[in-house]
C-alpha positions in Angstrom: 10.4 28.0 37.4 7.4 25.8 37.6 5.9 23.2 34.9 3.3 25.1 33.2 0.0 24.3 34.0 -2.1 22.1 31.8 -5.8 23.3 30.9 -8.5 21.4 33.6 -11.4 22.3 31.4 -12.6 19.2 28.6 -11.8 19.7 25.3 -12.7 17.7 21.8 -9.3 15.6 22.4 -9.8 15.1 26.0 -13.4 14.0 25.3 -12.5 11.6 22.7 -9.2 10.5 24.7 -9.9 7.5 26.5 -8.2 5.7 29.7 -6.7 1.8 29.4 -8.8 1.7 32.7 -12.0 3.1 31.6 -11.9 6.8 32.3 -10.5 10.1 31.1 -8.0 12.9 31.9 -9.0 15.4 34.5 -11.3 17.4 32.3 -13.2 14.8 31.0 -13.5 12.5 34.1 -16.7 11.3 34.5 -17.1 11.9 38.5 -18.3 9.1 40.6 -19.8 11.4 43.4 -21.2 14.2 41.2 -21.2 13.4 37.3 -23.2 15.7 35.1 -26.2 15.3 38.0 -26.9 19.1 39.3 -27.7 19.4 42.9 -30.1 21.3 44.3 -29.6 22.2 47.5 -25.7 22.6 48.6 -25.1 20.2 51.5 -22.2 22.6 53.0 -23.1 25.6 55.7 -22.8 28.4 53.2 -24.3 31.0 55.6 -22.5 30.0 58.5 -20.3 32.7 59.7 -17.2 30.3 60.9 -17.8 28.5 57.8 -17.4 32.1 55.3 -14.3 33.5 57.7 -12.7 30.4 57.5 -13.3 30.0 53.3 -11.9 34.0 53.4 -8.9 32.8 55.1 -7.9 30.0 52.9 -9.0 32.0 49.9 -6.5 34.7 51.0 -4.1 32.4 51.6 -4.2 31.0 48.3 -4.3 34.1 46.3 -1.5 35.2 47.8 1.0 32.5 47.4 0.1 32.9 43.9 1.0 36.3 43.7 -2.9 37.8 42.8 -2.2 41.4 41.6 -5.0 43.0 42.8 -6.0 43.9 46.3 -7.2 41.7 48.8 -8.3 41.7 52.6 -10.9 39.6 54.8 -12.8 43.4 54.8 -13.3 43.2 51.1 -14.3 39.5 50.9 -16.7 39.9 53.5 -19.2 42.1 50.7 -17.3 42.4 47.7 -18.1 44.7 44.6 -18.9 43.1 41.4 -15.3 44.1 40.0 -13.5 42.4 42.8 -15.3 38.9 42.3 -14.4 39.4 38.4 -11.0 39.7 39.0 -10.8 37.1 41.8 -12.6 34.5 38.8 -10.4 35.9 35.7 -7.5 35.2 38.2 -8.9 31.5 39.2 -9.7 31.1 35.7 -6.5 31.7 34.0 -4.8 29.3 36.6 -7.2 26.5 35.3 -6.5 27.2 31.9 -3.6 30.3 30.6 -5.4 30.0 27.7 -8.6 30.9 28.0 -10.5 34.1 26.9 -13.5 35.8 27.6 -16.7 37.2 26.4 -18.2 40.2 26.4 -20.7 38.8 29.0 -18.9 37.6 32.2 -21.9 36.2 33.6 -22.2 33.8 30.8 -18.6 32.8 30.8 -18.5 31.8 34.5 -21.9 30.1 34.1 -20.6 28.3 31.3 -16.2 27.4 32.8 -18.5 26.2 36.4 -20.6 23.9 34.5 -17.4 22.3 31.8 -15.9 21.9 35.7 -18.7 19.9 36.9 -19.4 22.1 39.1 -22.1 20.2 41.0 -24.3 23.1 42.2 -25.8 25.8 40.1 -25.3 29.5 39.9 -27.9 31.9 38.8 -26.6 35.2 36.5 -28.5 37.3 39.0 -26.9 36.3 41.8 -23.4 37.4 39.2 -25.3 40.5 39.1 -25.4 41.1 42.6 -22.3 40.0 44.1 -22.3 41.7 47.3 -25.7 40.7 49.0 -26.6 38.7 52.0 -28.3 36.2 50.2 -26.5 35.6 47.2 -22.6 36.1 48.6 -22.4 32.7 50.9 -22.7 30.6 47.7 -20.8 32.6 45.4 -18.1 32.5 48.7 -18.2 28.6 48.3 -17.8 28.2 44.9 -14.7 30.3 44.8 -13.8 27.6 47.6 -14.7 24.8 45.1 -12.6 25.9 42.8 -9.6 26.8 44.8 -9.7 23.6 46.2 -10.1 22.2 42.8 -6.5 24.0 41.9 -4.9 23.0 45.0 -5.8 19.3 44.4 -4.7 19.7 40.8 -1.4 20.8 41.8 -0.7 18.5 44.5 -1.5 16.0 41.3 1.1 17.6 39.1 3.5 18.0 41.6 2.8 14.0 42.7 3.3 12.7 39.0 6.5 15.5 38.6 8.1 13.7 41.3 7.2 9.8 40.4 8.7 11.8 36.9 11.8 12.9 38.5 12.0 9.6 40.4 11.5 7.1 37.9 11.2 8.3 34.0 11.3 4.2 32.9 8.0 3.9 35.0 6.7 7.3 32.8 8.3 5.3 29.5 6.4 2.0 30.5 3.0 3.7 31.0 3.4 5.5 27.4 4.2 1.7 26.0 1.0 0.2 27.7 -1.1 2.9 26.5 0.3 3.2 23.0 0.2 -0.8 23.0 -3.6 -0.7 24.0 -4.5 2.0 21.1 -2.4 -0.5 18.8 -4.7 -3.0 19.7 -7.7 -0.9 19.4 -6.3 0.7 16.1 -6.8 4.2 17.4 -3.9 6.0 15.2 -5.3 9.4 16.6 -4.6 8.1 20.2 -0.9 6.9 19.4 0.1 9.9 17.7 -1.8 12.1 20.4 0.4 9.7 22.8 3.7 10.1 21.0 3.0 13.9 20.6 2.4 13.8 24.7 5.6 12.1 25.7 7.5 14.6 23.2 6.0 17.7 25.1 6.9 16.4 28.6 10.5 15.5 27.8 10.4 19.0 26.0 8.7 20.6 28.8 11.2 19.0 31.5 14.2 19.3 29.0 13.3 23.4 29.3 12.7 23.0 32.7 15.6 21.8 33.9 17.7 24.7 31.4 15.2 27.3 32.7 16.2 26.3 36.6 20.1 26.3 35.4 20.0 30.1 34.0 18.0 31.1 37.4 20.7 29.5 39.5 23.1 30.4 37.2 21.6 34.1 37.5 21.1 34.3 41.3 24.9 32.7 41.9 26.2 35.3 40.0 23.9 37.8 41.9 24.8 36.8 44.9 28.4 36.3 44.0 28.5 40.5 43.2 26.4 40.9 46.2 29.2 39.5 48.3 31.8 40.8 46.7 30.2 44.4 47.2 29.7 43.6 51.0 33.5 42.6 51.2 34.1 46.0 49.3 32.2 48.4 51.3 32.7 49.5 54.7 30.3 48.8 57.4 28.0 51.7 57.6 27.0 50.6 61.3 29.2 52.9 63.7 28.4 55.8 61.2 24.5 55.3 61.9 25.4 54.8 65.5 27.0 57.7 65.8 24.2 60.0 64.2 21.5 57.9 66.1 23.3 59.1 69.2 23.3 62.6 67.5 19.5 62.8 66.7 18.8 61.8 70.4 21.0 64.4 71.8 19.5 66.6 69.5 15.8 65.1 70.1 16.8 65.6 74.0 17.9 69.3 73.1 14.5 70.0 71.0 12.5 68.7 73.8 14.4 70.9 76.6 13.8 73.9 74.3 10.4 72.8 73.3 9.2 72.7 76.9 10.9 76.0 78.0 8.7 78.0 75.0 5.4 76.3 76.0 7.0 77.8 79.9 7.5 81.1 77.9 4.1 81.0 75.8 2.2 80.4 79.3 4.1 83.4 80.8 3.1 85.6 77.2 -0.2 84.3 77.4 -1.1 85.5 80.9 0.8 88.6 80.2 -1.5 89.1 76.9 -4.8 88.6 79.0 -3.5 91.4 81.7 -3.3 94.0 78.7 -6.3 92.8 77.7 -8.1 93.3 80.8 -6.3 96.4 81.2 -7.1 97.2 77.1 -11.1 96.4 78.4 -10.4 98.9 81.3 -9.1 101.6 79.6 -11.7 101.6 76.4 -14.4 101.6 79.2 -12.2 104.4 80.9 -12.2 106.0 77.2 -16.3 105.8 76.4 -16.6 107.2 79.6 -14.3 110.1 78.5 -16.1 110.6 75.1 -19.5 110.5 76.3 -18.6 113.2 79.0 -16.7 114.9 76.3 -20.0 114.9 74.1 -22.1 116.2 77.0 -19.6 119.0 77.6 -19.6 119.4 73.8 -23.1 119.3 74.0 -23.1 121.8 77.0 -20.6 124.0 74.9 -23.2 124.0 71.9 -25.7 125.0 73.6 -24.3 127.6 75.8 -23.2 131.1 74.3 -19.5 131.8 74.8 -17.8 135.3 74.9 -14.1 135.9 74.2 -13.1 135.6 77.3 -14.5 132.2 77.7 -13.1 130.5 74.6 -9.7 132.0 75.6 -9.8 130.0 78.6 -11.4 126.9 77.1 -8.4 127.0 74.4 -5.7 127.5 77.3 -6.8 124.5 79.5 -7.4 122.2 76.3 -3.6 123.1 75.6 -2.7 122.7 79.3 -5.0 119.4 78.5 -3.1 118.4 75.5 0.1 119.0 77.1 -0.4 117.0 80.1 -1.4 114.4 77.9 1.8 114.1 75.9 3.5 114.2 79.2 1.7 111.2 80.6 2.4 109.5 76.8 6.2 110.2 77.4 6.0 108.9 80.7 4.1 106.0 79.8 6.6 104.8 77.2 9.5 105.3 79.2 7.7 103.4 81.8 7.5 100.4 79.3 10.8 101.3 78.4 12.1 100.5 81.7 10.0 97.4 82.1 11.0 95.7 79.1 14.4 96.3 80.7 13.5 95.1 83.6 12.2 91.7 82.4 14.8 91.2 80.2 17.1 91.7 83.5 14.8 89.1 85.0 14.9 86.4 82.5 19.4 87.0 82.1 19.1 86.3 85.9 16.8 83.3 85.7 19.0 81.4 82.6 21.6 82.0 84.8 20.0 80.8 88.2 18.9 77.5 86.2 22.2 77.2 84.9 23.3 77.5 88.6 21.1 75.0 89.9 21.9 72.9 87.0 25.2 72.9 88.0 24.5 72.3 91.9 22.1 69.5 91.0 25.0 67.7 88.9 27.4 68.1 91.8 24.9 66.6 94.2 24.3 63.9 91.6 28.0 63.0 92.0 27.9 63.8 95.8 25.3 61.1 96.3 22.5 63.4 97.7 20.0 63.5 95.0 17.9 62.1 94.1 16.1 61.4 97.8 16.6 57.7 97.4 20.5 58.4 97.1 23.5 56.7 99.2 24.1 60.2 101.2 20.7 62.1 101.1 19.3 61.0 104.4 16.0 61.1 103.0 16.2 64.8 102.8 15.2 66.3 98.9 18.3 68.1 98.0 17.7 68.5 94.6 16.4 72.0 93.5 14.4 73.0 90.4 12.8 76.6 89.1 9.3 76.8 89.2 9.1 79.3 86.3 5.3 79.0 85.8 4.2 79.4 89.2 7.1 82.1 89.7 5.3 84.2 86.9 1.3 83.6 87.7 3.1 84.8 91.2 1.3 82.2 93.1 4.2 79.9 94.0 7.7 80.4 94.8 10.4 80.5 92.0 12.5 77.7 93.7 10.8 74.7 94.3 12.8 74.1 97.7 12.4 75.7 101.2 15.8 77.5 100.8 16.5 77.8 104.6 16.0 74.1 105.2 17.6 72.9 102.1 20.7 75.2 103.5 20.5 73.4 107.0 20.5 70.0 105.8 23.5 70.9 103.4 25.3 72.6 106.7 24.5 70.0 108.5 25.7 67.7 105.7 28.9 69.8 105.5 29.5 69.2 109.2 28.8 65.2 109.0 31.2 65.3 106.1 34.2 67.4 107.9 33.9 65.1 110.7 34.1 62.0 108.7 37.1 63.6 106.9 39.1 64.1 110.3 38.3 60.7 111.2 39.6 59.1 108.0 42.7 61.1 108.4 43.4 60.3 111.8 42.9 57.1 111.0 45.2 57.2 108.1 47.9 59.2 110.1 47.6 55.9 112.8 47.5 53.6 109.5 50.8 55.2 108.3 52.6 55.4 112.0 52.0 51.3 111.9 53.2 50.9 108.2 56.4 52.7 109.0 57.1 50.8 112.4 56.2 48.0 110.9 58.4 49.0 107.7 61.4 49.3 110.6 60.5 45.9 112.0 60.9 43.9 108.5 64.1 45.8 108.1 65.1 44.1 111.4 64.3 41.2 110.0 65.6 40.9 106.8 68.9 42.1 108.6 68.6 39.1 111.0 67.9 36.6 108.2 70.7 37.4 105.9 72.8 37.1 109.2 71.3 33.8 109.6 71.3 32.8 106.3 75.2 33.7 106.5 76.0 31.8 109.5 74.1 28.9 107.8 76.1 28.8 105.1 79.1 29.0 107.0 77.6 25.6 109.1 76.9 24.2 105.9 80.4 24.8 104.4 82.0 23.2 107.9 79.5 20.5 107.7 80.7 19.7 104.2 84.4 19.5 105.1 83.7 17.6 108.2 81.6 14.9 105.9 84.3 14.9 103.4 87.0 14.3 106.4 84.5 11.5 108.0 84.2 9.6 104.2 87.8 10.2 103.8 88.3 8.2 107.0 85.7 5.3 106.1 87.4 4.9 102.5 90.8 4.1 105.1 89.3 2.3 107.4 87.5 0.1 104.6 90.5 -0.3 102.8 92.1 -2.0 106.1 89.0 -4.2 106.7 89.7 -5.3 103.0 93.3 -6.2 103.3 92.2 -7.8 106.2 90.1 -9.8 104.8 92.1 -10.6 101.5 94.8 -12.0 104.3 92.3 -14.0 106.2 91.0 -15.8 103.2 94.8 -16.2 102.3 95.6 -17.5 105.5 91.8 -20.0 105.4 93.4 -21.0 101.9 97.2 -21.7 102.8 97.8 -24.9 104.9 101.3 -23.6 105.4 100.0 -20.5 107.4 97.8 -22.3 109.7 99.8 -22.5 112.6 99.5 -18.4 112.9 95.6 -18.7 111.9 95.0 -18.1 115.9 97.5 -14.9 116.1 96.2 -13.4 112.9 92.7 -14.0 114.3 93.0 -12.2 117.2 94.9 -9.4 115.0 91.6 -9.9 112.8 89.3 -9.3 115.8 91.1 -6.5 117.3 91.1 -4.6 113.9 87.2 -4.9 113.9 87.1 -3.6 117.3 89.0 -0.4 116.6 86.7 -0.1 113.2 83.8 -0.3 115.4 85.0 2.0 118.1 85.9 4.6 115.0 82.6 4.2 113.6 80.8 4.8 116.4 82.8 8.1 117.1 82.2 9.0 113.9 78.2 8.9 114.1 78.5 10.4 117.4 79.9 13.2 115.9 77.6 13.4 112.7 74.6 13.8 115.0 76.1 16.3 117.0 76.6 18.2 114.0 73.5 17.4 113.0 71.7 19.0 116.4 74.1 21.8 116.0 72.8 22.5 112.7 68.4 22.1 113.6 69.3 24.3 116.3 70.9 27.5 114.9 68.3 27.0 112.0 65.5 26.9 114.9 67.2 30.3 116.9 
């Protein structure tokens, strides 16, 4: 909640309140550009149009950030009643100062809050009087302007010293000592105690501030605490309204359908009602003309003397008349009898022939044949529709499709299909005669690798022993060259033995001969097994 506004208009203690730098409070601030000097004319474009749309705007713009109660649109600012500029001033007004109350005369009260504003033009009460004319609006226009942006400026004020408040309260506490100091001096008591009674209101005012802010958070956690807990709570309502949005627009689709077949059927009434019309016209003419030949013969009969014999007759043919004509009434109703029949036939067969071509024009939906632009149409129209309206004025045909050519191009269709279908399966009979051969052929294979794969074991098992046998041999054969070599360095060691150092050197030699002979049959016989071994892996 925001710091309640302070009153901008002078008052006896802002008058008598006086600045440590030589001027006053906001109300009774001498101004150094206007002062108490009145000016004549206004040095702004009043009457400019871009000037007045562009004061609405801001004015709007204003009013409705601070919530103005009443309504408000450029329309109505751009020639106002008398009623709308009063409240537009009582609501300027009472932001300036809660306060304040008014007269019985408004004109006198806004003459008399514009001038304790310093309002540095003048304003006539007959211009208040008429509000809404093209002479007197573009001022009144600007000093609603004046004073807006007299508010704003007093509010980006309040909110600057709120913040250097909020930022710095010893700064706040030093400017209450200099100016309580400076009345000291001046030995203005009413100025200190107006001073002490000053800093008590703003620490009271931002004391109840600051509790007023904790309750609203306080109040909106805990709404929006319940708020959340609710929305955990409660199901999603989402596929529900999805499901009765698709509803309604099967519904709306259903409504439309049936909508459009009664304006068919109301045509079809209509023209039916303006045949029996014309027909009704036909047969009153046909009926005046009966009446006034019936008057003439009535006339005739009037005038004429009958004798017995004569009215007998008369009296027979007007019951042979009479009789004839209930016949033809009898007739004629069973004649509409059997045509009401008849079109009620009619109109079984044609829900049934669209439901027909519904159904064929689904199927060639799925066929790919309609519409013409489709995969299979061939750019031939296979779709088919009733042409009820035309059907009934009997001017058009009932189907809006040549039904011999539609039939040809499906035929023809048909054919093309059949023959594509005996391809495919000939080539899938071909497709299944490879698979199987070729089925036979991995058999044959997999027969031939496990037999491989046997005989390479097998290899691989003799190739095994054989290594072990060849290691076996090289383990003796190194075991030798070792003994041989332990006796050698015996025999290099002992001078006793050095007479047989020749003879055991020749053994020596001869035994590294043989070692060298066995070795080499022994990788002779390692790489034979080796080929042996690439090549039945190879084959």
């Amino acid at each position: 909640k925001s710091k309640p506004r302070h009153s901008m208009l002078p008052s006896q203690n802002n008058r008598r309140r006086k600045s440590s730098v030589g001027g006053s409070n906001y109300g009774g601030r001498k101004s150094n550009a206007f002062g108490t000097m009145v000016l004549k004319n206004d040095p702004r474009p009043v009457s400019n149009k871009g000037f007045m749309h562009a004061s609405i705007r801001k004015l709007i713009e204003f009013l409705s950030e601070h919530n103005y109660d009443h309504p408000i649109s450029p329309k109505i600012l751009s020639r106002p009643t008398g009623k709308d500029f009063q409240n537009i001033l009582q609501f300027l007004f009472l932001l300036v100062d809660r306060n304040l109350k008014f007269g019985q005369k408004f004109t006198d009260d806004v003459v008399t809050i514009f001038k304790g504003l310093r309002y540095p033009f003048s304003i006539s009460k007959t211009a208040l009087s008429a509000v809404g004319s093209l002479h007197t609006w573009p001022p009144l226009l600007a000093s609603l302007t004046w004073l807006m942006e007299l508010l704003e400026c007093h509010e980006l004020e309040s909110a600057k010293e709120m913040e250097m408040r909020e930022e710095n309260g010893d700064k706040m506490f030093f400017e209450y000592l200099r100016k309580a100091y400076q009345s000291f001096l001046c030995g203005d008591d009413d100025m200190s105690a107006e001073l002490d009674n000053e800093l008590i209101g703003t620490f009271e005012d931002r004391d109840a501030e600051i509790e007023e802010q904790t309750r609203v958070l306080t109040s909106q956690r805990e709404e929006l605490m319940a708020e959340l807990d609710s929305m955990k709570n409660s199901k999603s309502s989402m596929p529900a309204l999805i499901s009765q949005k698709k509803d309604f627009q099967e519904d709306l689709g259903k409504f439309q359908d049936l909508v459009k077949k009664l304006k068919e059927h109301k045509e079809t009434l209509e023209s039916k009602v303006r045949a029996s019309d014309s027909e009704c016209n036909e047969r009153k003419a046909e009926l005046n003309d009966i009446q006034n030949a019936k008057a003439r013969l009535q006339k005739q009969l009037d005038d004429q003397e009958l004798s017995l014999e004569d009215a007998e007759k008369i009296l027979a043919e007007q019951a042979d008349v009479e009789k004839q004509q209930d016949e033809i009434n009898n007739s004629r109703q069973e004649m509409e009898k059997m045509i009401w029949d008849i079109e009620m036939k009619i109109s079984k067969k044609l829900e049934n022939l669209e439901k027909i071509c519904q159904k064929y024009n689904g199927i060639a939906s799925k066929l790919k044949i309609v519409p013409k632009s489709a995969l299979n149409s061939r750019g031939v129209d296979f779709e088919v529709n009733l042409n009820l309206s035309g059907f009934n004025s009997g001017r058009e045909s009932l189907v809006s499709t040549n039904v011999k050519v539609l039939q040809k191009s499906l035929n023809s269709l048909r054919d093309s299909a059949i023959s594509k279908t005996n391809e495919v399966k000939t080539e899938s009979m071909e497709l299944q005669d490879t698979v199987e051969k070729n089925e036979d052929e991995k058999a044959e294979l997999k027969s031939a690798i496990r037999d491989m794969e046997q005989q390479l074991n097998e290899l691989e098992k003799e190739s095994i022993s054989q290594k072990r046998g060849s290691e076996k041999e090289r383990e003796q054969v190194a075991e030798k060259m070792n003994e041989h070599s332990q006796k050698l360095n015996n025999l290099k060691e002992s001078d006793k033995s050095f007479e047989n150092l020749e003879s055991t050197t020749f053994q020596l030699r001869q035994i590294e001969k043989e070692f060298q002979d066995e070795k080499l049959e022994f990788d002779k016989r390692e790489a034979e097994l080796d080929t042996y071994i690439s090549t039945t892996l190879v084959t």
